[in-house]
C-alpha positions in Angstrom: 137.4 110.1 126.5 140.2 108.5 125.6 143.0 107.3 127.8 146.4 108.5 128.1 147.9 104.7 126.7 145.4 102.6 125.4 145.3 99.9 122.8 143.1 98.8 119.8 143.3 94.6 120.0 142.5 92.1 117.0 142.0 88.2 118.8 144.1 89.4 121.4 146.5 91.1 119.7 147.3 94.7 119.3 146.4 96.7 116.5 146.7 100.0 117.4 148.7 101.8 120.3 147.2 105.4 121.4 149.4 107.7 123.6 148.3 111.3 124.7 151.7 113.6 124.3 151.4 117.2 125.7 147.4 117.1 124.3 147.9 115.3 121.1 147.0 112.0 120.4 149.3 109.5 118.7 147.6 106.6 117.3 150.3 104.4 116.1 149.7 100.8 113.4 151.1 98.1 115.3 149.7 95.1 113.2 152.1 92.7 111.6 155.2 93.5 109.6 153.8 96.1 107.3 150.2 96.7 108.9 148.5 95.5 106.1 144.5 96.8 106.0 142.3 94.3 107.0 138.8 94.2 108.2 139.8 94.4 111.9 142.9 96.9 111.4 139.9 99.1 109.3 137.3 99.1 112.2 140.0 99.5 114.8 141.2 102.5 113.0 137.7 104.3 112.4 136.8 103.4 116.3 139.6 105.5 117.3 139.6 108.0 115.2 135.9 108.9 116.2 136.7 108.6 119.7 139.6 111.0 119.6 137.3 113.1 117.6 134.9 114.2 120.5 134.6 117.8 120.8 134.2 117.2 125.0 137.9 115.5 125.0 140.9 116.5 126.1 143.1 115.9 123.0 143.9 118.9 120.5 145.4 117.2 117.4 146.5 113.8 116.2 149.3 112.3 114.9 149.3 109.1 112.7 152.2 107.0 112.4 153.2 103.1 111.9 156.2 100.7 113.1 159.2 99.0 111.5 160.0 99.7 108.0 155.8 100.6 106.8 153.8 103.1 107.6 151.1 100.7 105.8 151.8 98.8 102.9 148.1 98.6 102.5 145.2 96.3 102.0 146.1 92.7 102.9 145.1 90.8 99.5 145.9 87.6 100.8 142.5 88.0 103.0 140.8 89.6 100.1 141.8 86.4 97.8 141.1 84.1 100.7 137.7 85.6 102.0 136.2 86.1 98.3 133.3 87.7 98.0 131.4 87.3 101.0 135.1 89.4 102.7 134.6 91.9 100.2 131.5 92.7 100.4 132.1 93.2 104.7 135.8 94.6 103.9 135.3 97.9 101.7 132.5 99.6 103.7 134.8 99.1 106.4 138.5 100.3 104.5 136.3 103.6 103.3 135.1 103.9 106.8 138.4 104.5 108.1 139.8 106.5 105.0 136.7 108.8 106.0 137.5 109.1 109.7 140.9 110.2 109.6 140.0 112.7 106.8 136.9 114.1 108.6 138.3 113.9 111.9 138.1 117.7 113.3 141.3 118.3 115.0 144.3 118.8 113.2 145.6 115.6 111.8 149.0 114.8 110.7 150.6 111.8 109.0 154.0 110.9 110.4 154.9 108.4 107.6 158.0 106.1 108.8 158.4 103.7 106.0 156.0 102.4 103.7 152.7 103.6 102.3 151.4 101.9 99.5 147.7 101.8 97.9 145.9 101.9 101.0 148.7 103.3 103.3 149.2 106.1 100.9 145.4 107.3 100.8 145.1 106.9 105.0 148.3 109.3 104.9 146.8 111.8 101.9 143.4 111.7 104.2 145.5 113.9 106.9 145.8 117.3 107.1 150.0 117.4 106.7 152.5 114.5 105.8 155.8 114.1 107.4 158.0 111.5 105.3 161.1 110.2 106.8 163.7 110.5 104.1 165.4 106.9 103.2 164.1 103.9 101.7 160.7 104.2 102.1 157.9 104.7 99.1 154.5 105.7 98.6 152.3 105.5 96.0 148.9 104.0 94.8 149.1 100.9 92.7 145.7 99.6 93.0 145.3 99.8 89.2 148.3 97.7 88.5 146.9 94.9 91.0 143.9 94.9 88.8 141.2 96.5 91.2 139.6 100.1 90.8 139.5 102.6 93.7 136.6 102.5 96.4 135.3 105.6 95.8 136.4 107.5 99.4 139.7 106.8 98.0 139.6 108.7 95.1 138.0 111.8 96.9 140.9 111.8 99.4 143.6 111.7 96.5 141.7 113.9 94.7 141.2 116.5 97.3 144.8 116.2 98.5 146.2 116.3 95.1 144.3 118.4 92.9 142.2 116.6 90.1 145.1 116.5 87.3 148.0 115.5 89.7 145.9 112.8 91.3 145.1 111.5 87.8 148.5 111.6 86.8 149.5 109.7 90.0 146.7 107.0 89.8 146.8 106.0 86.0 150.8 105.9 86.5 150.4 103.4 89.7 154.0 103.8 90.4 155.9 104.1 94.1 158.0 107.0 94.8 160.9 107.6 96.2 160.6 110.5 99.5 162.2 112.8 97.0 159.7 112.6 94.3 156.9 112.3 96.4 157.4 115.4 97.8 157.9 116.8 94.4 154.8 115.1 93.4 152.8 116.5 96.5 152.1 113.3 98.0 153.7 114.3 101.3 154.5 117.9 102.5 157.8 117.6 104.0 160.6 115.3 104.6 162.0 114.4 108.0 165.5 112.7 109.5 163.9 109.3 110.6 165.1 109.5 114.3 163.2 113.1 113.9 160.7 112.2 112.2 157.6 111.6 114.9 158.9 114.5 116.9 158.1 116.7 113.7 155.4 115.5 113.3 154.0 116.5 116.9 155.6 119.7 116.4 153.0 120.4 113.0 150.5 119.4 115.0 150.9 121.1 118.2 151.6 124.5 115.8 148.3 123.8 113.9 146.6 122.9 117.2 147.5 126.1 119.2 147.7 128.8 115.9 144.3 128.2 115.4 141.2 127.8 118.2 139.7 124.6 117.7 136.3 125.8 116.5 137.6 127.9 114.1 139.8 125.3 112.5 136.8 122.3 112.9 134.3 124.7 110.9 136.6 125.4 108.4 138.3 121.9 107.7 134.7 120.7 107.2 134.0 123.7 104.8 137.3 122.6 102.9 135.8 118.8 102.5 132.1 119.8 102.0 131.7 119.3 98.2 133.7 115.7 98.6 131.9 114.5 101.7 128.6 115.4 99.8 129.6 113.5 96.4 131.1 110.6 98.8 127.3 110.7 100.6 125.3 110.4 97.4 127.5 107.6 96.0 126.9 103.6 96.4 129.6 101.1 95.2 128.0 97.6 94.3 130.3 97.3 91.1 133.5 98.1 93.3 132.5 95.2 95.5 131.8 93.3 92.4 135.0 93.9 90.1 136.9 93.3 93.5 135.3 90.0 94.0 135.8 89.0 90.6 139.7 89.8 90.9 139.5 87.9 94.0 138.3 85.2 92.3 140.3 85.3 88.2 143.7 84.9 89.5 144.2 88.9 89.0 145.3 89.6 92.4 147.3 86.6 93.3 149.2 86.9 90.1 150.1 90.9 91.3 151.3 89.1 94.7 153.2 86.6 93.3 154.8 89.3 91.0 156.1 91.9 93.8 155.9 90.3 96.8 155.4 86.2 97.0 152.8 85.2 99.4 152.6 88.8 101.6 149.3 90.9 101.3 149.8 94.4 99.5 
């Protein structure tokens, strides 16, 4: 059961904020500037989406939002480049653990994406069921290619289920950002929203989705919608994902892409 305000905590600091709004939970990123994906901000993320996912609880749909000026500017590289391969190895299982909680999560699930969403942040919004983008000066996108590392392989299910096969290509190989405009062009979100509007949108989707639909009807048939990926994501091991990430970690690939676009920051 989850609590109507509760909080997801990394060495004492807070992660994650959950608050219970009219039946729908809102699991807000509170970690750092641009709550950059990290080992603890992954497990912290999968705990509460699994909690919030229990069929005996009270809440009836999620939202999924972030603070400040990023949704999530994804994976923190500067702990990737720091933590080598032994980090790697403990850091993907855990990044595609909470990439597959949000998108298996039962309940309706919507993204309310405030700012940024890059790489990561872009594939934990594409994982939910409907994406809110506040219009402004916000992008998303997936460069993961351009930083030199390929995608764990529950991150190109989710963009691939989200975006069709062809469009998810298109998006991947190009490993540009986008502009709210173009993303929702591009399909990468489903709406736009004023930013002062934007998480009350969001709750509105989800509240729609929630009471349109009666729960069991919607669980069974989102699972039957993500069957054929969550079978293919089940059957699949990734030793040479950990293994060209650690050697990017380690060849200057990734601290080169930091130093390019954003000085000593993570991603």
């Amino acid at each position: 059961m989850i609590p109507a305000n509760r909080a997801e905590e990394r060495e004492g600091t807070r992660v994650i904020e959950v608050d219970v709004v009219d039946g729908v939970g809102v699991v807000r990123l509170v970690h750092g500037k641009v709550n950059a994906l990290d080992l603890e901000l992954c497990r912290a993320i999968e705990r509460t989406m699994r909690e919030l996912d229990d069929p005996e609880g009270s809440v009836r749909a999620v939202v999924v939002t972030g603070t400040g000026r990023a949704f999530s500017a994804g994976v923190d590289l500067k702990r990737v480049v720091d933590g080598g391969a032994a980090y790697v190895k403990e850091f993907l299982p855990a990044l595609g653990g909470a990439f597959r909680s949000v998108f298996d999560l039962g309940r309706p699930v919507v993204a309310a994406v405030n700012g940024h969403a890059i790489a990561g942040g872009c594939v934990l919004a594409a994982a939910c069921d409907h994406r809110v983008m506040a219009s402004g000066t916000g992008r998303i996108g997936v460069p993961e290619l351009r930083v030199g590392v390929p995608f764990p392989y529950p991150a190109l299910e989710i963009m691939r289920f989200a975006l069709g096969p062809v469009r998810a290509r298109q998006v991947i190989l190009d490993g540009a950002n986008h502009e709210p405009d173009e993303a929702l062009a591009l399909g990468l979100v489903d709406e736009l929203s004023d930013p002062d509007a934007l998480v009350d949108r969001a709750l509105a989707v989800a509240d729609r989705m929630a009471t349109d639909v009666p729960a069991d009807t919607f669980r069974y048939t989102k699972a039957q919608f993500r069957q054929e990926a969550n079978e293919r994501l089940d059957r699949v091991a990734e030793p040479a994902t950990v293994e060209l990430w650690t050697t990017a970690a380690a060849d200057g690939r990734i601290r080169a892409f930091m130093d390019r676009t954003m000085g000593s920051r993570g991603q």
